[in-house]
MIKE-623308 format. One record per residue (C-alpha): residue in one letter; residue number from 1; x, y, z. Coordinates in Angstrom, 1 decimal, padded with zeros to 4 digits. Layout:
residues N
+--------+-----+--------+--------+--------+
| residu | num |      x |      y |      z |
+--------+-----+--------+--------+--------+
|      a | NUM |      X |      Y |      Z |
...
+--------+-----+--------+--------+--------+
END
This chain:
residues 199
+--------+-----+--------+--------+--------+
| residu | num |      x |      y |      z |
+--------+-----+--------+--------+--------+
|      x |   1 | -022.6 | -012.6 |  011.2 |
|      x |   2 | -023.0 | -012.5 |  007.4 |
|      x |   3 | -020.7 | -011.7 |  005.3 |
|      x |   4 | -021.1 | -010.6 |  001.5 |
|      x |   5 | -018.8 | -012.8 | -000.9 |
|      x |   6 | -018.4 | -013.6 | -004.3 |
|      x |   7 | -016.5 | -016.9 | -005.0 |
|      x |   8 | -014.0 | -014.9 | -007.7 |
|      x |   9 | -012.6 | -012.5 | -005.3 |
|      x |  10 | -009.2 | -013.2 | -004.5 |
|      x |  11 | -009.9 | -010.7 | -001.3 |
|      x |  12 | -013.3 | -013.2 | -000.5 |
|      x |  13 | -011.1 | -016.3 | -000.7 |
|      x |  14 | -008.5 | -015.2 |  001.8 |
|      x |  15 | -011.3 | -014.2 |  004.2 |
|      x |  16 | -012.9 | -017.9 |  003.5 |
|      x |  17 | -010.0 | -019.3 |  004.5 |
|      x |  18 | -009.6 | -017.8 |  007.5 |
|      x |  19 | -012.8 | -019.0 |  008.4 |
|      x |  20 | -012.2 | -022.2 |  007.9 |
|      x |  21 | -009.0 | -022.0 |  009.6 |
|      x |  22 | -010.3 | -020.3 |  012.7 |
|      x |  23 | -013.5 | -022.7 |  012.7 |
|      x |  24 | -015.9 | -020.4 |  012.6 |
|      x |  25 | -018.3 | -021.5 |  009.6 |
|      x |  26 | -021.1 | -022.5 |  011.7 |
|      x |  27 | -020.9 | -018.5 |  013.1 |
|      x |  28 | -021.2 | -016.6 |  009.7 |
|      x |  29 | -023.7 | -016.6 |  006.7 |
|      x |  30 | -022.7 | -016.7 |  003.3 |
|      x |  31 | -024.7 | -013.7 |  001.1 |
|      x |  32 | -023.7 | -014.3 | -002.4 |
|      x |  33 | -023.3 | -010.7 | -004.1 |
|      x |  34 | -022.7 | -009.3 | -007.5 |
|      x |  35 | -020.7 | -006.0 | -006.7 |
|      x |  36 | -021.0 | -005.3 | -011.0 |
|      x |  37 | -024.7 | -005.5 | -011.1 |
|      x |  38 | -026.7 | -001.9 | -011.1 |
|      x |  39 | -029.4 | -002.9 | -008.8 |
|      x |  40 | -027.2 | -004.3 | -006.0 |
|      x |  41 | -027.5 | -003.3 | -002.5 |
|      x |  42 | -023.8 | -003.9 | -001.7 |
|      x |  43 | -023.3 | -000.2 | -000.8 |
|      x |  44 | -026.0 |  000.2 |  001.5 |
|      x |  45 | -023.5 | -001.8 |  003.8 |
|      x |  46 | -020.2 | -000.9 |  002.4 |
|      x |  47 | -019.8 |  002.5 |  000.9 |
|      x |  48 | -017.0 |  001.6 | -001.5 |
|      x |  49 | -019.5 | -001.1 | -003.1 |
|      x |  50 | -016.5 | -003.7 | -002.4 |
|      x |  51 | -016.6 | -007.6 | -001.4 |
|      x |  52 | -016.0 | -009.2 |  001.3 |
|      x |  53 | -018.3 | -007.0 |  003.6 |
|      x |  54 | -018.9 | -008.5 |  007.3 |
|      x |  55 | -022.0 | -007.6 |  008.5 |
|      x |  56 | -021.6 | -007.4 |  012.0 |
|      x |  57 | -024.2 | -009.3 |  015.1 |
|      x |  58 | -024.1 | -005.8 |  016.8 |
|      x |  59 | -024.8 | -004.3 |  014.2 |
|      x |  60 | -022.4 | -002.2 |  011.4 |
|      x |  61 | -019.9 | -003.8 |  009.1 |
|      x |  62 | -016.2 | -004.3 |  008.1 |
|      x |  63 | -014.4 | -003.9 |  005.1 |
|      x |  64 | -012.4 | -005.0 |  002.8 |
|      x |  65 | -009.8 | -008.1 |  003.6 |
|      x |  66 | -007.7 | -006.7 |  005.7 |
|      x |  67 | -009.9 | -005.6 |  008.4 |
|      x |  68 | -012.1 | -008.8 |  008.2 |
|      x |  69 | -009.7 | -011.2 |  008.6 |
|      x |  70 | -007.9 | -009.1 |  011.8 |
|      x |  71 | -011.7 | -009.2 |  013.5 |
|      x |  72 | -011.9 | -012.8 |  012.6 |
|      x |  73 | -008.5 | -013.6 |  014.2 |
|      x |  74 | -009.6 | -012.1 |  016.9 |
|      x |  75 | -012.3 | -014.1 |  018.1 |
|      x |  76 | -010.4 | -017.1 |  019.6 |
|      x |  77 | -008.0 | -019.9 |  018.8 |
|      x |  78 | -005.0 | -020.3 |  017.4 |
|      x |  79 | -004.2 | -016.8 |  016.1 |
|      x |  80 | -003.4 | -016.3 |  012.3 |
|      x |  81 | -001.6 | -012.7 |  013.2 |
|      x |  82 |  001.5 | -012.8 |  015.0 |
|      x |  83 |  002.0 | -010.6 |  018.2 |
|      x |  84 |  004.2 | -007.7 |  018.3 |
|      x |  85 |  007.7 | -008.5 |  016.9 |
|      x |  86 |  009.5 | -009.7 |  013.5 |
|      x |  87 |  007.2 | -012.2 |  013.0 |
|      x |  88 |  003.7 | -010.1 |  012.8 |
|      x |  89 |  005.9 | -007.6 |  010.4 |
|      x |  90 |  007.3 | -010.5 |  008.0 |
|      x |  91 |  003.1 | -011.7 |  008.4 |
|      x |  92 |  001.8 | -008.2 |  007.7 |
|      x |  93 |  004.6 | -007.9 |  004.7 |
|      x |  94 |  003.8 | -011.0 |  003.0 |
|      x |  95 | -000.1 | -009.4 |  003.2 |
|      x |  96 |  000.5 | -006.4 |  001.7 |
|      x |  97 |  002.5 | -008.0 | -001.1 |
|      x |  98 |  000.2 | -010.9 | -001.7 |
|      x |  99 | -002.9 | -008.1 | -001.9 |
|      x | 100 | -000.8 | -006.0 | -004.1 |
|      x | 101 | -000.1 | -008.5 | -006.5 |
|      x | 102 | -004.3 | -009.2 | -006.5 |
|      x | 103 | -004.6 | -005.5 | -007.2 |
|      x | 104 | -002.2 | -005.3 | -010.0 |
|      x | 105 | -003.5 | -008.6 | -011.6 |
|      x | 106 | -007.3 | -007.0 | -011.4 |
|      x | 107 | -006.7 | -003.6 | -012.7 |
|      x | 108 | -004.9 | -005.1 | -015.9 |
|      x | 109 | -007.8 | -007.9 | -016.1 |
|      x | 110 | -010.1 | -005.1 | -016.2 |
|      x | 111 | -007.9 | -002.6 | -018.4 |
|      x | 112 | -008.2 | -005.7 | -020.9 |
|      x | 113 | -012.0 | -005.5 | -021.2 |
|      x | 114 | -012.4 | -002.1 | -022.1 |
|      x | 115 | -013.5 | -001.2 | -025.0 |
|      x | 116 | -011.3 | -001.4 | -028.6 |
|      x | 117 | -009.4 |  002.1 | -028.5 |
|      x | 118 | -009.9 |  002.5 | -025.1 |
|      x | 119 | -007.5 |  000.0 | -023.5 |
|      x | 120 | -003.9 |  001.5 | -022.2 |
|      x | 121 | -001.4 | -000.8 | -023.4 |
|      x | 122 |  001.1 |  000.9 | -021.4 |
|      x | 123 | -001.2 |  000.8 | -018.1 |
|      x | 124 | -001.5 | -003.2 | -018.5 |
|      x | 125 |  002.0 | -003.4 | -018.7 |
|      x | 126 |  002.7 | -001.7 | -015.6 |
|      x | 127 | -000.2 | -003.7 | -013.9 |
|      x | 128 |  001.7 | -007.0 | -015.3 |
|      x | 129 |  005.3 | -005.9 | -014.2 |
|      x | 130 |  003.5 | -005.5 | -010.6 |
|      x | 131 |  003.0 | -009.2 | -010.2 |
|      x | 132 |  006.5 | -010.0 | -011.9 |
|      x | 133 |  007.9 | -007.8 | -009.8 |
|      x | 134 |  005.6 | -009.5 | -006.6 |
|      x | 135 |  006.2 | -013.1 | -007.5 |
|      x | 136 |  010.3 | -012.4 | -008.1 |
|      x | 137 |  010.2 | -010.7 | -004.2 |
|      x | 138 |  008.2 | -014.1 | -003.2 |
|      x | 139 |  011.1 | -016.2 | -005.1 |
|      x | 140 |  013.8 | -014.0 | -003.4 |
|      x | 141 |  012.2 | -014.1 | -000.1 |
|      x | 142 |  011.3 | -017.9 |  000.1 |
|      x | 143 |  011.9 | -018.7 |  003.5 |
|      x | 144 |  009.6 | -016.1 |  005.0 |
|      x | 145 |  007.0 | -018.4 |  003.4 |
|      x | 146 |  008.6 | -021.2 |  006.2 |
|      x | 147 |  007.2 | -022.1 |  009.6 |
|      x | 148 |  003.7 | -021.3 |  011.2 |
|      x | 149 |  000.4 | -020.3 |  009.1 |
|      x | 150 | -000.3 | -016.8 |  008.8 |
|      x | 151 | -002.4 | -014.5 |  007.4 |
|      x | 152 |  000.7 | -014.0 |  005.4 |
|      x | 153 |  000.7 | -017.0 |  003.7 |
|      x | 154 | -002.7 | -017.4 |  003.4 |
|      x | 155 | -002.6 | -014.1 |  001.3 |
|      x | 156 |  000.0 | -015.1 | -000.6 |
|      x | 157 | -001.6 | -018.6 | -001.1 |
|      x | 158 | -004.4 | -017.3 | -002.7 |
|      x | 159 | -003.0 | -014.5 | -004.5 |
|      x | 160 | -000.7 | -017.3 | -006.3 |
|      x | 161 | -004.4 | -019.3 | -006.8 |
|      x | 162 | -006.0 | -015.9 | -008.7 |
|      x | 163 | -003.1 | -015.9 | -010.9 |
|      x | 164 | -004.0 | -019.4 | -012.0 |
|      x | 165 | -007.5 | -018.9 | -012.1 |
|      x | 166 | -007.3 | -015.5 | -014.4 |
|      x | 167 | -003.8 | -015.7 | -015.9 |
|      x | 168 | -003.2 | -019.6 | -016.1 |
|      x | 169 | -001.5 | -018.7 | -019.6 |
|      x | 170 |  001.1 | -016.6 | -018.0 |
|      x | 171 |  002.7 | -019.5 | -015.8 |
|      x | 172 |  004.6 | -017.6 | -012.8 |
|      x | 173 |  006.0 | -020.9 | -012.0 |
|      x | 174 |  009.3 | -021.1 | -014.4 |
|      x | 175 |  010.6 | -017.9 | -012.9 |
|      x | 176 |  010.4 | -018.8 | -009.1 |
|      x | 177 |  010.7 | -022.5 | -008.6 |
|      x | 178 |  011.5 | -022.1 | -004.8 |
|      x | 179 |  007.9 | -020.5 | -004.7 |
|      x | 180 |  006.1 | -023.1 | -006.9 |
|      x | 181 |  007.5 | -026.2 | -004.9 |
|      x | 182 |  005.8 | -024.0 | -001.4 |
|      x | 183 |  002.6 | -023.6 | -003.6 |
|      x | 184 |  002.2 | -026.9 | -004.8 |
|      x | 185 |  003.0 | -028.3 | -000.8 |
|      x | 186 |  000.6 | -025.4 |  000.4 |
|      x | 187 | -002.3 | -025.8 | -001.6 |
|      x | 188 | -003.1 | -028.7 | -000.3 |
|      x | 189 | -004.3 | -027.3 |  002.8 |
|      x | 190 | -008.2 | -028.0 |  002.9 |
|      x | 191 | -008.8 | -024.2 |  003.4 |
|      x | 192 | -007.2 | -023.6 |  000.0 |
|      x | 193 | -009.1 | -027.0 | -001.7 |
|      x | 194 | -012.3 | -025.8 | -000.2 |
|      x | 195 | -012.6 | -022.3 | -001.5 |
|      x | 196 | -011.4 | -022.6 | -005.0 |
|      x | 197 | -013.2 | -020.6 | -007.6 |
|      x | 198 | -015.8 | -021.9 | -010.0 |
|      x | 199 | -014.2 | -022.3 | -013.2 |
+--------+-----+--------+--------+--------+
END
């Protein structure tokens, strides 16, 4: 398998992770891919010209982060999506909101390089009262955040590590010190160390 990465992606890091967790990085070539540049190829293999794209043995691909990591899980071991019940819900929650709070930090990030005169102040705040609003839920609902890995908290894990990376001077720590104490006992995990972006 390969799959079509760039180190910044919040989306890419959770699917690197999984790897690692699942053992599986002797099974899967790393493509290094600029989605931004004109000349890629990217859509060729994933119509919505989007990292992380899996490139399938069989042939085909996956996409985007979701998918991936659910096909990954599959493929033996210890399983990072809990089976039917309260648990996989809580797991499949804590996704959602961890990818939510990547989209909302993106869009803004991107509203911010537009252009002088082009920029929507009022679109940037919404984007930023997103993650507020995603972190405070994370604060509030700490103790989902307990117990076995998931791809839950493998989202939010690196959702919380994008915020540092591309909004470090917008600490989300002061407002949810529950959270913080999990990240800073979290990130430790050598699938988090390993896949940090280049700075």
């Amino acid at each position: 398998m390969k799959l079509r990465y760039s180190r910044t992606s919040p989306y890419v890091r959770k699917v690197l992770m999984v790897i690692i967790e699942k053992g599986l990085e002797d099974r899967i070539e790393l493509v290094p891919t600029d989605a931004w540049s004109p000349e890629t190829d990217l859509p060729t293999d994933n119509p919505l010209g989007k990292v992380p794209t899996l490139l399938l043995e069989e042939g085909g691909a996956l996409y985007d982060s979701p998918v991936i990591c659910e096909y990954l899980d599959s493929l033996g071991g210890a399983t990072l999506f809990p089976p039917a019940g309260p648990a996989r819900w809580t797991a499949l929650k804590l996704q959602a909101l961890g990818d939510g709070i990547c989209d909302a930090a993106i869009l803004r990030r991107l509203e911010g390089a537009r252009p002088d005169g082009e920029r929507s102040p009022k679109w940037m705040d919404r984007q930023r009262a997103a993650v507020e609003r995603g972190v405070a839920t994370l604060e509030a609902e700490f103790p989902t955040l307990s117990g076995p890995l998931t791809i839950g908290t493998l989202t939010v894990l690196s959702a919380l590590g994008y915020l540092d990376f591309r909004w470090s001077a917008e600490d989300w720590r002061p407002a949810a010190p529950q959270l913080a104490r999990w990240f800073a006992e979290a990130s430790a995990r050598e699938s988090f160390r390993a896949t940090e972006p280049p700075r």
